[in-house]
C-alpha positions as CSV (number, residue, x, y, z in Angstrom):
1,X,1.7,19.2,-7.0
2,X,2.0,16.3,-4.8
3,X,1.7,12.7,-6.3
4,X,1.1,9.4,-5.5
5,X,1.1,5.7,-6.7
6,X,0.1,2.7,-5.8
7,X,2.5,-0.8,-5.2
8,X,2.4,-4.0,-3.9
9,X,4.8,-6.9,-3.0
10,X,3.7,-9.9,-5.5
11,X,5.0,-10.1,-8.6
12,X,8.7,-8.6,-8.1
13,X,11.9,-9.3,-6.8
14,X,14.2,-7.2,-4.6
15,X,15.6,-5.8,-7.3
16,X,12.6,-5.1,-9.8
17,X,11.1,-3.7,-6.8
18,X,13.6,-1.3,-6.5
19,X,13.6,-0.6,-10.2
20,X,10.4,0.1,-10.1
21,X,10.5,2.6,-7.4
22,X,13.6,4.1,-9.2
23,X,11.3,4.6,-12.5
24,X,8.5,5.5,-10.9
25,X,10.3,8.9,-9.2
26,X,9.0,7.3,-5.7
27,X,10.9,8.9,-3.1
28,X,8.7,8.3,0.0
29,X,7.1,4.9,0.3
30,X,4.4,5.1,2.7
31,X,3.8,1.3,4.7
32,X,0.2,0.4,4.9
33,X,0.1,-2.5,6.2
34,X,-0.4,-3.8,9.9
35,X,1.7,-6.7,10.1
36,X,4.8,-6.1,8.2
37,X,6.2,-9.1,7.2
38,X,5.3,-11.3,3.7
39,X,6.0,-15.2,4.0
40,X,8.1,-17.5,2.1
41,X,11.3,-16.7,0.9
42,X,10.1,-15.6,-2.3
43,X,8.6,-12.5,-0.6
44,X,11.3,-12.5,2.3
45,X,12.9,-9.1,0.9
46,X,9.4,-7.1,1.6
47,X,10.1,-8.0,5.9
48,X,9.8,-4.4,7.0
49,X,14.1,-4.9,8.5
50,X,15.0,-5.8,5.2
51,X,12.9,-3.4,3.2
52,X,13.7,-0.6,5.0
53,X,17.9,-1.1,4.6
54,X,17.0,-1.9,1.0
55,X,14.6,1.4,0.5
56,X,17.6,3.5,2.3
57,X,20.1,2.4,0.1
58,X,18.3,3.5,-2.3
59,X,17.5,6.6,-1.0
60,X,13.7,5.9,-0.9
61,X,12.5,7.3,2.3
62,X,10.1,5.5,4.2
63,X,7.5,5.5,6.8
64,X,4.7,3.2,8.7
65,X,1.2,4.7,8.9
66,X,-0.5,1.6,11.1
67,X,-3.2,4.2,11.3
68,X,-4.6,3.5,7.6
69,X,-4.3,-0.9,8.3
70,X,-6.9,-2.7,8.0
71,X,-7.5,-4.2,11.8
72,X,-7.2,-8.1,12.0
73,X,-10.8,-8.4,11.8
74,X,-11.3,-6.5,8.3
75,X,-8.4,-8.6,7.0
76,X,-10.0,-12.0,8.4
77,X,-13.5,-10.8,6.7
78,X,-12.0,-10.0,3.6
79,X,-9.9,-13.9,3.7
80,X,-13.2,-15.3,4.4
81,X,-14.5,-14.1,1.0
82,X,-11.3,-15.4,-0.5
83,X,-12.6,-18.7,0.7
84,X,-16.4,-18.4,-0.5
85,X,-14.6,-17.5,-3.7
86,X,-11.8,-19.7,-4.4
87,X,-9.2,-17.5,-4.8
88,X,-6.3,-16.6,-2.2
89,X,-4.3,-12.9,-1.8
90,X,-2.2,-13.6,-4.7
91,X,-4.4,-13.6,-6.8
92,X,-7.4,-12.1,-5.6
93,X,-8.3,-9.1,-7.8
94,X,-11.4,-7.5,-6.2
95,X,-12.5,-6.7,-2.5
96,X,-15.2,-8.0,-1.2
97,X,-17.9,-4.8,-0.9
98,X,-18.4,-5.6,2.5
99,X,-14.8,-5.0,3.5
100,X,-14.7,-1.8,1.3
101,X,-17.7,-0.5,3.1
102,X,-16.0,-1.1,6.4
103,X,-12.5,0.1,5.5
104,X,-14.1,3.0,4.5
105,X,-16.0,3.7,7.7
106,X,-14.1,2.1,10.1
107,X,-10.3,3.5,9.4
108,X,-11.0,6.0,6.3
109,X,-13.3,8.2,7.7
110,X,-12.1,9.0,10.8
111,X,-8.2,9.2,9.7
112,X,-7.4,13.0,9.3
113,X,-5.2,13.1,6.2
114,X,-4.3,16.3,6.5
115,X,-1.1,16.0,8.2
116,X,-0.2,13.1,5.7
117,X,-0.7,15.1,2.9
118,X,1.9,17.8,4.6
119,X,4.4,15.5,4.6
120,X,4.2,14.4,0.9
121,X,6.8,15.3,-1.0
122,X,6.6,17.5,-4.0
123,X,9.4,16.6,-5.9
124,X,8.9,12.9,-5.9
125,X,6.1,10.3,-6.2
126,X,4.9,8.9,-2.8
127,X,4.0,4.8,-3.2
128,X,1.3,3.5,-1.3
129,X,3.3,0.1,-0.4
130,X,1.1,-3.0,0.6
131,X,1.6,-6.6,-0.4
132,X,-1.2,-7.5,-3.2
133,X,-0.4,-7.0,-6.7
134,X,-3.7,-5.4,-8.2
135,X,-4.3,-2.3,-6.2
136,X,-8.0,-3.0,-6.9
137,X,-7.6,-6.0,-4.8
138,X,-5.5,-4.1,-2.2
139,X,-6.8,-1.6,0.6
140,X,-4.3,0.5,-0.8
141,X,-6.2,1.8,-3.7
142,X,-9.1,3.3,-1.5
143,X,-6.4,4.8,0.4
144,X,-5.1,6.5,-2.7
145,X,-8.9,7.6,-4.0
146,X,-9.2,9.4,-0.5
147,X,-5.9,11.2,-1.1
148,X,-6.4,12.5,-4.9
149,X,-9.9,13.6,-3.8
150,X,-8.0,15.7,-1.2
151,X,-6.5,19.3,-2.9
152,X,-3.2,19.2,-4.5
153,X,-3.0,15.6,-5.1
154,X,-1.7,14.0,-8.3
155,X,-2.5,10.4,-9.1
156,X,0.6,8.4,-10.8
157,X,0.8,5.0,-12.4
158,X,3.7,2.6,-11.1
């Protein structure tokens, strides 16, 4: 059985990233995100360079899949409802339906996962790796709901 968990970049340090990988079993962390850098120093670790030497010294393998980003556009739609809201990517902890709906048709739908899922390991947990800490508030979780609604797919917590 293939599993997978979600993560994101808020909330932890190099290290208790790592650690969390480590207890999690993860050994695949799948990118999902279109621009791969985080800013601040704070966040400077998660810069896709950086996070990839750390994830290999580790011996967390890991690969982009641009293919399941939200495009510039969804990302600005969703900030915009930040605004109406009040509340910015840290510490948002919904997405707006709009951008769900959009994600879902626009990039979901038409994204094959089959060849994805034939990658997974089955020995270790795969993360879902994006940069908000609730999944609910993270494009990331309706990438995982499409994945354990596919066969042979085991959701994890992390």
């Amino acid at each position: 059985m293939k599993r997978i968990t979600t993560v994101g970049v808020y909330g932890f340090t190099a290290e208790t990233f790592l650690e969390q990988l480590a207890t999690a079993r993860v050994g695949l962390l799948l990118d999902l995100r279109q621009r791969r850098g985080v800013r601040g120093p704070d966040y400077s670790w998660a810069n896709s360079q950086r996070l990839q030497r750390a994830l290999a010294e580790a011996g967390i393998a890991y690969r982009h899949v641009k293919a399941l980003a939200p495009t510039t556009e969804l990302r600005q739609l969703q900030y915009r409802e930040d605004d109406r809201q009040g509340v910015g990517k840290r510490n948002r902890i919904a997405l707006a339906p709009e951008y769900r709906e959009r994600y879902t048709r626009e990039i979901l739908d038409p994204f094959d996962p089959g060849a994805l899922l034939a990658d997974l390991p089955s020995d270790t947990v795969t993360a879902l790796f994006c940069v908000e800490r609730d999944p609910q508030a993270c494009h990331r979780s309706l990438v995982a709901a499409r994945l354990v609604g596919a066969v042979g797919i085991e959701p994890t917590c992390a």
